[in-house]
N, C-alpha and C positions, 0 to 999 in steps of 0.2 A: 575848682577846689581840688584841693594834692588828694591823694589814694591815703588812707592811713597807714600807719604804720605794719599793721599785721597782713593788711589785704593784697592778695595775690600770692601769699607764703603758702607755702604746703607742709601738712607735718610730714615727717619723711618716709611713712612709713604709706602716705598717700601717693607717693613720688613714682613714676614710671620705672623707672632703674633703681627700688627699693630691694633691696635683698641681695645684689648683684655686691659679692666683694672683687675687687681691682689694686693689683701687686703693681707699684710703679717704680722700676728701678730707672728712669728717667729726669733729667735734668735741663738746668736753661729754659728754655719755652716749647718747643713742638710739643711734646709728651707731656709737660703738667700743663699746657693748655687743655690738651685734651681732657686730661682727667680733671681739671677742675670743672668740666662739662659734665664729664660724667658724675662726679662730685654734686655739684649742682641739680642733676636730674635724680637722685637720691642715691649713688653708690656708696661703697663703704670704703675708699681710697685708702690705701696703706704705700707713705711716701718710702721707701727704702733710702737710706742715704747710708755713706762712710762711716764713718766713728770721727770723729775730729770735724772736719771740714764739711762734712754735707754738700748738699746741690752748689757749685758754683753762685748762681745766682742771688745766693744770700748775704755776697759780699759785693758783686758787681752791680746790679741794681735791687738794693733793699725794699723798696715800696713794689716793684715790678712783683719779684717772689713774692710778698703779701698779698699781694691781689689775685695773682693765679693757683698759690697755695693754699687758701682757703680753704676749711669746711675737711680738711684732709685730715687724716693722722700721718707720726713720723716714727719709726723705728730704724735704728743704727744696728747694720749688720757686716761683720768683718767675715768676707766671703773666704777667706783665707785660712779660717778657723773651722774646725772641724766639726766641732759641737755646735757653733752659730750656724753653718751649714746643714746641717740635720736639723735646727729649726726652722731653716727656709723653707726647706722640703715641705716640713709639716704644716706652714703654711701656705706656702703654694697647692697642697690636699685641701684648703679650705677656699682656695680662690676660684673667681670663673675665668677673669682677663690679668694677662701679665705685659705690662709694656716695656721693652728695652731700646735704651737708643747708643746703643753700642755702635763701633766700626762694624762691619760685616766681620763675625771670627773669633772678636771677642765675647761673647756673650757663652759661648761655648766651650773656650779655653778657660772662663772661671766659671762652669760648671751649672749653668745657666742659659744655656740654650735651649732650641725646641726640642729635641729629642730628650734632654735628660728630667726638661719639666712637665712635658707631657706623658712621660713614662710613669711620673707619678699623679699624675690627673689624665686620662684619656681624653676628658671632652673640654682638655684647657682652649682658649681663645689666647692666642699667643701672636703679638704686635712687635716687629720689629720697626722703628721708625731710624731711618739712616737718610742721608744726602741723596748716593745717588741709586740704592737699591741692594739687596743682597749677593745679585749678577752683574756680570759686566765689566768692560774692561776699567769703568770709572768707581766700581763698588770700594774701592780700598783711600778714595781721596780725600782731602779732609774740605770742607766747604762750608759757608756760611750763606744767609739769605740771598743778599746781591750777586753771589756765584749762582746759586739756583735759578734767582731771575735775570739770570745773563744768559745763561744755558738753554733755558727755556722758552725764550725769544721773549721773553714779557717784557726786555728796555729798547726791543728793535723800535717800536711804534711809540710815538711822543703822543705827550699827553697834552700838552699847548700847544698853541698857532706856531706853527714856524721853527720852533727849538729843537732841538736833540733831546731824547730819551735823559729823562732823571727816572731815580729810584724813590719809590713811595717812602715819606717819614715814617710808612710805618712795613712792618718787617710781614710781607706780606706772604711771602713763601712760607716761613715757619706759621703761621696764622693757617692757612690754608690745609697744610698738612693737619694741622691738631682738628681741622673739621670733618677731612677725611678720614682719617683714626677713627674719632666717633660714629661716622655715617658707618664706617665698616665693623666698628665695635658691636653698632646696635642691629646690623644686619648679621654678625655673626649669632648672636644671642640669639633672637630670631631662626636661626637657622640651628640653634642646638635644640631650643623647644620645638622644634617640627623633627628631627633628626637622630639627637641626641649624638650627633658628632660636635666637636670642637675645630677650630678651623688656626691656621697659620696665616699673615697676613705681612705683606711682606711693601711696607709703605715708602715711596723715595721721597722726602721732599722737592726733588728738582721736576719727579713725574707728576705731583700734586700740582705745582705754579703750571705745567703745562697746560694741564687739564684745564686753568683757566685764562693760560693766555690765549690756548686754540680757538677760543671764541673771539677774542679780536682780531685774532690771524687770520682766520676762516675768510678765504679772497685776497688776501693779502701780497703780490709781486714784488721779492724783495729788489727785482731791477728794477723797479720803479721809486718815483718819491715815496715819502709817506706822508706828504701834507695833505692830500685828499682826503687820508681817513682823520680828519681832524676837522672839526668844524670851528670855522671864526669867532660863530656865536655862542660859542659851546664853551667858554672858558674862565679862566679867573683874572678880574679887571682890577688895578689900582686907582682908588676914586683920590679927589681932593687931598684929602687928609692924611693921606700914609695908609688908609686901612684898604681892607682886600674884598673883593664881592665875585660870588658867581652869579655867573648866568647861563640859562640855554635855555637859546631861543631857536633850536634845530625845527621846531615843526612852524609851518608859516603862520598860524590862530597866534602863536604866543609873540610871533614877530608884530605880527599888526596889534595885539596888544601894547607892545611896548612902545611900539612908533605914536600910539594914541597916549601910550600915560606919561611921553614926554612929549607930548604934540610934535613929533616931527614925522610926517605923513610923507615927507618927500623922502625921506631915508626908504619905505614902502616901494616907491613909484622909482627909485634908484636900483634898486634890489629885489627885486619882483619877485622874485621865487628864490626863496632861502632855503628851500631845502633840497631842492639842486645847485646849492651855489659852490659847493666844492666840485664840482667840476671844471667851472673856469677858476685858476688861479687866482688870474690879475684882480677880478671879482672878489673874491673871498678874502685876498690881503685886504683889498681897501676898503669892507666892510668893517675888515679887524681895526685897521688903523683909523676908521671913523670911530668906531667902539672906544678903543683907548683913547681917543680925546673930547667924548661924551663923559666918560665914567670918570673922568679928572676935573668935570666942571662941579662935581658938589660933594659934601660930604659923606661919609659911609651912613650917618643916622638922615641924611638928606635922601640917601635914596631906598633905603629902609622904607622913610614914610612914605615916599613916591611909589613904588613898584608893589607894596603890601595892600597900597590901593586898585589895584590891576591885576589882572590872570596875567602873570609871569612868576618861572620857574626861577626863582632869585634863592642863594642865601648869603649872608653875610660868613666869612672866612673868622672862623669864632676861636679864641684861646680857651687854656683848660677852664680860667674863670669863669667866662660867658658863657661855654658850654653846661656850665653846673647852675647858672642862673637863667638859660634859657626858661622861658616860660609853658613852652611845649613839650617840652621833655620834664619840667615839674609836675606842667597838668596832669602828664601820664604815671605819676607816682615814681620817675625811675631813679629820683634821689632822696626816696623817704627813708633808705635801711642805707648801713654800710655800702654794701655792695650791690650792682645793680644784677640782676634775672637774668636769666637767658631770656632773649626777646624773642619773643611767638606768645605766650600766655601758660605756660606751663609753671609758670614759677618758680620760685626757689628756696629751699626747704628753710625752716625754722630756725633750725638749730644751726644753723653755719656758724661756725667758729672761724677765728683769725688763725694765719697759718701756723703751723708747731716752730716750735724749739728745734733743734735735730735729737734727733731719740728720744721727743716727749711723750711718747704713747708706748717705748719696748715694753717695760714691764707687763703693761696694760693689753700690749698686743700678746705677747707671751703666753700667760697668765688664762687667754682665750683658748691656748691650744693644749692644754691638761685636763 
C-alpha cells in the first residue's frame, strides 16, 4: 500500500535547518542544488537573481530549475544600485549562510565578497562554489562538469567490459559538489553553535569529483590496462528485445545463483572462481562474450521473471516512465507529493512551494527588513 499523502512531511518548523536563513546568489545547478537541500531540510532560501533575466537556468532547461528551485523564495536585486545595495546588506544582517558561485574575484569587485559580508555579520557562513577553487594557477578558468571529471581522473577508468571511459548521463561533478556545500554548510552551523565563529568555505567542483573518483583510483597504475578493475559480470547486457539489463554477479553465491536460475551449471564448472576472474584476461572476455549471447536469447520481461525468481543482483535499465511506475519505489511513498524527499527519512517540509517567478518574493522579502 503507497504512503499517504501527508506521511513523512514535516511541518517546517519541526525541520532540522528550521530557523537557518540562506542568501543564494548562485545559478545553473551546483549552488541551487545545494540550497534546495537545505531548502528541503527546512531553511528559509532567499534565491537572489538580476532584474530581467534571472538564473540562466530558467531558459535553458525549464523543468530542471522547477525542481531544484523549489520551496525557495526569489528576490531581484540590481547590485549596481546603491539603495538596492544597502538592502542587501540589511539583509545579509539577517542571514546565517550566503553562497556565491562567482569566478574567483568577482564576487568582491561587486561588493560581495567575504570580507565586505562578513564585516556586516561576524558569524556569517560564507560559500564560495567555483570550478577549480579560489587558489591556483587554474582558479581563473572557465569549466563545465566533463572538464571537472576529466581533471579529476573520474573518465580514466571505464565503466563497461572492454570500452573507453564515457561520461555519466548525469552531471555528476556539479551533483557532488552541491552535496559537499551541504555537508560543509551543516558542519559550519554546528561549528558556530559550539563557537559562535562563522567560517569561509571555499568549495572547487573539480576537488569535490576527486574526492570521489579517489576511491576507484585508490590502486590504480595508470601504466597499466584498466580492464581489470572492471568486472565481466558487473555490467549492462542487451537482451532479445532491444531493452537493457544489469547484472553483477561479482561475488561467487550470486554467480552460482544465476548458473542455477538459468540451469546452466557448466557456465560454474567453466569459471570456477568469478571473483578472481579479472585477473586472467582471456577468462573474463569470454565469460563477457558468453554473457552477451545469454542475455540476447530472451526478452527484457523474460528475464524479469526468471532472475526475480533467484538471489541475483539484477535490474532492468528503466526510463523516466518506468521509473515513476516502479512498484518499489511507489510501495515506499516516493511519488505520492509533487516532489520527492531527501532520502534517509527526514522528510520534507509541508509547505514546499513550486519555484518563484524572478523577484516574486522582493516586496515580501523587503517588507521583512523594516
Amino acid at each position: 500500500m503507497n504512503a499517504s499523502k501527508d506521511e513523512g512531511l514535516v511541518c517546517p518548523s519541526d525541520l532540522p535547518l528550521a530557523g537557518l536563513r540562506v542568501l543564494d546568489f548562485t545559478w545553473l545547478l551546483p549552488g541551487p542544488f545545494a540550497t534546495l537541500l537545505l531548502a528541503d531540510l527546512g531553511a528559509d532560501v532567499i534565491k537572489v537573481e538580476r532584474p530581467g533575466s534571472g538564473d540562466y537556468l530558467r531558459n535553458i532547461l525549464p523543468a530542471m530549475f522547477e525542481h531544484i528551485n523549489r520551496g525557495k523564495r526569489s528576490i531581484t536585486i540590481d547590485l549596481k544600485d546603491s539603495d538596492a545595495h544597502s538592502d542587501l546588506l540589511k539583509l545579509v544582517s539577517s542571514s546565517d549562510v550566503v553562497l556565491e558561485g562567482f569566478r574567483p574575484g568577482v564576487a568582491d569587485r561587486i561588493g560581495i565578497g567575504y570580507d565586505a559580508l562578513s564585516a556586516v555579520r561576524s558569524d556569517l557562513i560564507y560559500v564560495s562554489i567555483s570550478g577549480y577553487g579560489q587558489t591556483g594557477p587554474y582558479k581563473a578558468l572557465p569549466g563545465h562538469d566533463i572538464n571537472y571529471l576529466a581533471m579529476s581522473g573520474a573518465l580514466f577508468v571505464p565503466a563497461s567490459w572492454n570500452e573507453k571511459p564515457h561520461r555519466s548521463g548525469l552531471p555528476v561533478a556539479d551533483l557532488t559538489a552541491a552535496l559537499y556545500a551541504t555537508v560543509n554548510i551543516s558542519a559550519a552551523v554546528r561549528k558556530r553553535d559550539k563557537t559562535g565563529k562563522g567560517s569561509r568555505i571555499d568549495l572547487s567542483i573539480a576537488e569535490a569529483a576527486l574526492h570521489w573518483s579517489e576511491v576507484r583510483m585508490a590502486g590504480v597504475d595508470s601504466d597499466k590496462p584498466t580492464w581489470h578493475h572492471i568486472h565481466p559480470a558487473n555490467d549492462v547486457f542487451e537482451t532479445k528485445d532491444g531493452r537493457e539489463l544489469s547484472i553483477a554477479l561479482v561475488e561467487e553465491k550470486f554467480f552460482l545463483s544465476f548458473c542455477a536460475a538459468i540451469d546452466r551449471h557448466d557456465l560454474h564448472n567453466r569459471f570456477e572462481s568469478v571473483e578472481q576472474i579479472t585477473k586472467d584476461h582471456s577468462a573474463a572476455a569470454a565469460l563477457h562474450a558468453e554473457l552477451v549471447h545469454i542475455f540476447k536469447q530472451h526478452s527484457l520481461e523474460e528475464w524479469v521473471k526468471t532472475l526475480g525468481q533467484s538471489d541475483v543482483p539484477f535490474a532492468p535499465v528503466s526510463n523516466p516512465n518506468e521509473v515513476r511506475q516502479n512498484q518499489h519505489l511507489n510501495a515506499r511513498g516516493l511519488f505520492d507529493n509533487t516532489f520527492m524527499s531527501i532520502p534517509g527519512g527526514l522528510g520534507t517540509r509541508k509547505d514546499m512551494s513550486a519555484a518563484p517567478e524572478i523577484g516574486e518574493h522582493t516586496h515580501e522579502i523587503l517588507s521583512e527588513l523594516k
